[in-house]
C-alpha positions as CSV (number, residue, x, y, z in Angstrom):
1,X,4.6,-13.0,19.7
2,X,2.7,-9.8,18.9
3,X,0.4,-9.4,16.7
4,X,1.8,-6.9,14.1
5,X,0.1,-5.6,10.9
6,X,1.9,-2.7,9.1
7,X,0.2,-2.3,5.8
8,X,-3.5,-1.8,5.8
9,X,-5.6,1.4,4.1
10,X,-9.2,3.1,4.8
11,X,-11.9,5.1,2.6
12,X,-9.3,8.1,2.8
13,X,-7.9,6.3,-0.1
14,X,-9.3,2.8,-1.5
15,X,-10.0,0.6,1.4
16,X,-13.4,-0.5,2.2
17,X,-13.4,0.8,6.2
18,X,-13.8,4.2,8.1
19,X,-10.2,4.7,9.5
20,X,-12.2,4.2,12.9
21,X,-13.9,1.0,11.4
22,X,-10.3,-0.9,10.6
23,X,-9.0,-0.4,14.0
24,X,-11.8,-1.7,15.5
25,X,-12.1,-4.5,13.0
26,X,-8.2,-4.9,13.9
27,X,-9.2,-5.1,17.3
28,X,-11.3,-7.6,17.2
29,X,-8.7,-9.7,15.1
30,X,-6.5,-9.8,17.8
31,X,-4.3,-7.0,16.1
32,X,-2.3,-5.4,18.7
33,X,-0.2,-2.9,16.8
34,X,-1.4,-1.5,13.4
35,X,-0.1,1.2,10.6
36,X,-2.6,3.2,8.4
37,X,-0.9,3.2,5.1
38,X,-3.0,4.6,2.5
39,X,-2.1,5.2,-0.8
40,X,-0.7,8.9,-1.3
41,X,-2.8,10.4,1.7
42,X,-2.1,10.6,5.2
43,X,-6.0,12.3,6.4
44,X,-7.0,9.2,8.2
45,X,-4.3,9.2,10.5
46,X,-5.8,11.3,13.4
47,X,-8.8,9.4,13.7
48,X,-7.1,6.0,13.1
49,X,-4.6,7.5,16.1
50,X,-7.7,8.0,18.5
51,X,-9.8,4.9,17.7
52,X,-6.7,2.7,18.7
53,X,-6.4,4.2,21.5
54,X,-9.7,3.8,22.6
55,X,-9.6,0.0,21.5
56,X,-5.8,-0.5,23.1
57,X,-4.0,-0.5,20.1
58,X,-1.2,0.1,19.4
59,X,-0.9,2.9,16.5
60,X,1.9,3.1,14.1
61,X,1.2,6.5,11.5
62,X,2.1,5.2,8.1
63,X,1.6,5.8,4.2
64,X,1.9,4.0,0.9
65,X,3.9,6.0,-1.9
66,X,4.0,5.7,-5.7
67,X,6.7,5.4,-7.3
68,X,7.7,5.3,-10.8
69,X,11.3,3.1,-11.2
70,X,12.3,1.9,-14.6
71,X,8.7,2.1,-16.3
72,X,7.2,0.3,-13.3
73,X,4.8,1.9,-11.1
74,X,6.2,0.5,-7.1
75,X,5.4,0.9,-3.8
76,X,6.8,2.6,-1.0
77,X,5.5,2.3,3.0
78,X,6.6,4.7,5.0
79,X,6.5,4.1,8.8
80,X,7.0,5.8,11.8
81,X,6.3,8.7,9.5
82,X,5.4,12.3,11.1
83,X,1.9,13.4,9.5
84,X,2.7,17.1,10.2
85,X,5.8,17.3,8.0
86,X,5.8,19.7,5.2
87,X,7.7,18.0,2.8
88,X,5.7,14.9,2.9
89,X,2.6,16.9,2.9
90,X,3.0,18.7,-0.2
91,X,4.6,15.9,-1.7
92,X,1.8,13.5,-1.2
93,X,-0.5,16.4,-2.3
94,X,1.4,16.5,-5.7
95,X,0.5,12.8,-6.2
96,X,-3.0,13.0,-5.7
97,X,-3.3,15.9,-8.3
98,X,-1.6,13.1,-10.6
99,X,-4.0,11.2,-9.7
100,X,-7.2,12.5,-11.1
101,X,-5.5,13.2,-14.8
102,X,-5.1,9.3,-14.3
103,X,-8.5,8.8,-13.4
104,X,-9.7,10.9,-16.3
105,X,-7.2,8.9,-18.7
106,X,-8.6,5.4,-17.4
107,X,-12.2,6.4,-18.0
108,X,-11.6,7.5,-21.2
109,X,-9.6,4.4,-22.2
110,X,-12.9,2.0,-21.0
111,X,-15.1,4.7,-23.1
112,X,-13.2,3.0,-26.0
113,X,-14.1,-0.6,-25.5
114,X,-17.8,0.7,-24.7
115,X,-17.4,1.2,-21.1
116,X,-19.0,4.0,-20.0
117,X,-20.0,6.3,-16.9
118,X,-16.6,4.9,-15.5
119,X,-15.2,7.9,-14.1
120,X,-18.3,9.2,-12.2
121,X,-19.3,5.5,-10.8
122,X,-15.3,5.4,-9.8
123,X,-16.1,9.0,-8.1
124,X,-18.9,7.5,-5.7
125,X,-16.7,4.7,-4.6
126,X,-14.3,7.2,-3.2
127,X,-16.9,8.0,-0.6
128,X,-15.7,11.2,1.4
129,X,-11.4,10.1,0.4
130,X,-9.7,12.8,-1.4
131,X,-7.8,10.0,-3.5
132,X,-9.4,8.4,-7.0
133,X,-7.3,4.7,-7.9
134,X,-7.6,1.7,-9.8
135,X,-9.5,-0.2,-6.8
136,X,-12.4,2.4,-7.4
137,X,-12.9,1.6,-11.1
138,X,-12.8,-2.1,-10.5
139,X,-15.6,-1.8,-8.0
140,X,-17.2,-0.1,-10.5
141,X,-16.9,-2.8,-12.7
142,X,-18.0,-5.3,-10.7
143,X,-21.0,-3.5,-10.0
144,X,-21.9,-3.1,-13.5
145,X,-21.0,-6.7,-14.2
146,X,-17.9,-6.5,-16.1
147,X,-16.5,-8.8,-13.5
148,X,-17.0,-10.9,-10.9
149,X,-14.9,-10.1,-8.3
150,X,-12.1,-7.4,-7.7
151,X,-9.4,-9.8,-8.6
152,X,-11.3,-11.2,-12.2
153,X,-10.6,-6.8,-12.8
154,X,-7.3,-7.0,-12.6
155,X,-6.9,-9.7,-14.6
156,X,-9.0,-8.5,-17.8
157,X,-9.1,-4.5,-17.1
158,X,-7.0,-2.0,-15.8
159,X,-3.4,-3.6,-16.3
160,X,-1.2,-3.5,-18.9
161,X,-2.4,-4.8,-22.0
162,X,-5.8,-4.5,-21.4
163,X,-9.2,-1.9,-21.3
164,X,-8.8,0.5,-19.0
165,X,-4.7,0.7,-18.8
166,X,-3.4,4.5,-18.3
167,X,0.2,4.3,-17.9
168,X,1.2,7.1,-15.2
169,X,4.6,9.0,-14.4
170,X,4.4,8.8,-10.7
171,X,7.1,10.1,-8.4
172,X,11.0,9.1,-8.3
173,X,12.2,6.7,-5.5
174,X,15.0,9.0,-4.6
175,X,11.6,11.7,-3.4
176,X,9.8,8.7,-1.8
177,X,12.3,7.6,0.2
178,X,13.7,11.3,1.0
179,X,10.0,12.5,2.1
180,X,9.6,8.9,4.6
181,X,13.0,9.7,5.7
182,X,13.1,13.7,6.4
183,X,9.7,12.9,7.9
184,X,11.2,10.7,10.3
185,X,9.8,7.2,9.0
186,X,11.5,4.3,7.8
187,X,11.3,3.5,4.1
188,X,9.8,-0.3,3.3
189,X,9.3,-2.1,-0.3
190,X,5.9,-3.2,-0.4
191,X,4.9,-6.6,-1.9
192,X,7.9,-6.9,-4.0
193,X,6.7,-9.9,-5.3
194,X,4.2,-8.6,-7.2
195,X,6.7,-6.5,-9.9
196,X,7.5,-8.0,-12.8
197,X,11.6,-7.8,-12.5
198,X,14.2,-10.5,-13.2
199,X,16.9,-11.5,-11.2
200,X,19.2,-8.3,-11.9
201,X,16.8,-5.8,-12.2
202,X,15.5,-7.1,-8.6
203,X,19.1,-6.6,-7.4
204,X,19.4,-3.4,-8.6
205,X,16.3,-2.2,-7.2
206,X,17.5,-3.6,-3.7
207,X,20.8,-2.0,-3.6
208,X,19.2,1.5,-5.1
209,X,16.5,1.2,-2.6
210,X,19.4,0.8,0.1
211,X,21.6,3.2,-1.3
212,X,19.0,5.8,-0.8
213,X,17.9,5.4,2.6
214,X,15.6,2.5,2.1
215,X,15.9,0.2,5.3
216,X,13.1,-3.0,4.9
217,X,11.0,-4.6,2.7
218,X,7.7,-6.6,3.3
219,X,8.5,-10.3,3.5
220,X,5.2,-11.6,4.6
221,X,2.2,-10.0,3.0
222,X,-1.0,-10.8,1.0
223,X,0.2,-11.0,-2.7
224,X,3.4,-13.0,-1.3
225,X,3.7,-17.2,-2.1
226,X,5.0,-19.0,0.4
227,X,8.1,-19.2,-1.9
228,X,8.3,-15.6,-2.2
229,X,8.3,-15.3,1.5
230,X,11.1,-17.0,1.5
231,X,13.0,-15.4,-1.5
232,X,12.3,-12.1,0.0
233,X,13.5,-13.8,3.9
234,X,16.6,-14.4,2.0
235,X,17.1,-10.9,0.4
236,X,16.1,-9.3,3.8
237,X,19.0,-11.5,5.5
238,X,21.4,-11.0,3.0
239,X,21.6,-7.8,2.5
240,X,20.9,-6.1,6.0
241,X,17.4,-5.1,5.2
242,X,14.6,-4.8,7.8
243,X,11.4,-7.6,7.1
244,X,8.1,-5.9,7.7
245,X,4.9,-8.5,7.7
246,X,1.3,-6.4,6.5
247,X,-1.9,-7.7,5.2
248,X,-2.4,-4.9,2.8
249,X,-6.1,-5.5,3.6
250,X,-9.0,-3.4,2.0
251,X,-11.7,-4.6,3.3
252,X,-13.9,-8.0,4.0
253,X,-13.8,-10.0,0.7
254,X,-11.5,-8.1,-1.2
255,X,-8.2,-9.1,0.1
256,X,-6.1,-12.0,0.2
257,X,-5.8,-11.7,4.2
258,X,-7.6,-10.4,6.9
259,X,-5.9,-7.9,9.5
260,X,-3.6,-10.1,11.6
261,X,-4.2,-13.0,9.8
262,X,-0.6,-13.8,7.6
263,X,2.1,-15.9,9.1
264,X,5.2,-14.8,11.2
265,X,8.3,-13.8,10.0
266,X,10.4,-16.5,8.9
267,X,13.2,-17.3,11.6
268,X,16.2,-15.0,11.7
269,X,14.5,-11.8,9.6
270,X,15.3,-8.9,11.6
271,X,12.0,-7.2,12.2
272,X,11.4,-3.5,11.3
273,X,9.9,-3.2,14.3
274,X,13.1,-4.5,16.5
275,X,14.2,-1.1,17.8
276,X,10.5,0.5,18.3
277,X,9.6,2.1,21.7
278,X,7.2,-1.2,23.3
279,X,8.3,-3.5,21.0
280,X,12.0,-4.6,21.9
């Protein structure tokens, strides 16, 4: 089986590596195909594209959207996606303006509970990205000794509830799934695990998500149980959806998995690779 790994981001928007350095650390993991899929940003894509072919891999051009759905802030991976398409462009470039009024709002929110400096210390975690995010106010914090660790952040700061929390109107699913679509991609949930829906809200997301175009969701990634693997097998199998498998890896000793390193699809999930060019 190949090695596939189809959710993964770089400095252009909160990961740890040069788009050059994750291939190459992809390469070395035995990764032999790989998607880019930065938050809101598709500028590491060309130099992602050329690394993997230097270090024979195979490159998939990808992007993580947010989404607002029902007061939640989701996910959406787009893959397969073209990079040169105007609508996704300007779109994504919409999103990232968002993003600094966040920013802003976040930094102000930890000036309240005496945190301060946040907004410029998140700034020089960006590094040369165009994009500003949670991940680069929890570095901050761990570097000032707020926290331990990335994942003691999001448990005391940045979340709902607690310092830090700026809630954000991001951009419909209908648009997220129309720009991966018109741009020639193919829509995928990310980690649904990790929103906080019941049973019928899940459903209803599902069958929205399918209604507009939406054709997979990841099954295996890094924020997934073992038993959420499986729910979300079940989902995939039931309802004709497309199971995509991704590390959503950051960087070495922030993430749950390493490139390459999850399990396998579970056994009759139809992958959302099944009808790529190389891959059938």
């Amino acid at each position: 089986m190949l090695n596939i790994d189809l959710h993964s981001h770089s400095t252009v928007s909160d990961g740890l590596l040069t788009p050059t350095q994750l291939v190459e650390h992809a390469a070395a993991r035995g990764v032999e195909v790989l998607a880019l899929t930065d938050h809101d940003d598709i500028g590491g894509l060309e130099e992602a594209r050329k690394a993997a072919d230097k270090n024979n891999v195979l490159f998939i051009d990808g992007v993580e959207i947010s989404v607002s759905w029902r007061g939640q802030t989701l996910h959406i991976v787009g893959l397969g996606i073209d990079p040169a398409h105007p609508q996704l462009i300007e779109g994504l470039s919409t999103i990232r303006q968002g993003r600094t009024a966040r920013a802003r709002n976040i930094a102000a929110q930890l000036d309240k509970f005496g945190i301060h400096g946040s907004f410029e210390g998140a700034c020089r975690n960006t590094g040369n990205g165009r994009l500003i995010g949670r991940m680069h106010f929890a570095r901050f914090l761990v570097e000032q000794g707020y926290a331990k660790d990335i994942r003691t952040v999001f448990r005391k700061y940045l979340v709902k509830g607690k310092p830090g929390y700026a809630p954000h109107q991001w951009v419909s699913l209908s648009d997220a799934v129309n720009w991966i679509r018109s741009s020639g991609g193919r829509a995928v949930i990310a980690h649904p695990g990790r929103y906080k829906l019941g049973k019928n809200a899940l459903e209803e997301l599902l069958l929205e998500f399918q209604i507009l175009g939406g054709e997979a969701i990841e099954v295996i990634t890094a924020s997934h149980t073992p038993e959420q693997s499986l729910l979300f097998a079940n989902h995939s199998r039931r309802l004709g959806l497309l199971a995509s498998r991704g590390s959503d890896f950051h960087g070495p000793g922030e993430s749950y998995f390493d490139l390459g390193g999850m399990p396998p699809l579970p056994a009759n999930c139809a992958p959302v690779w099944h009808d790529w060019p190389g891959l059938m």
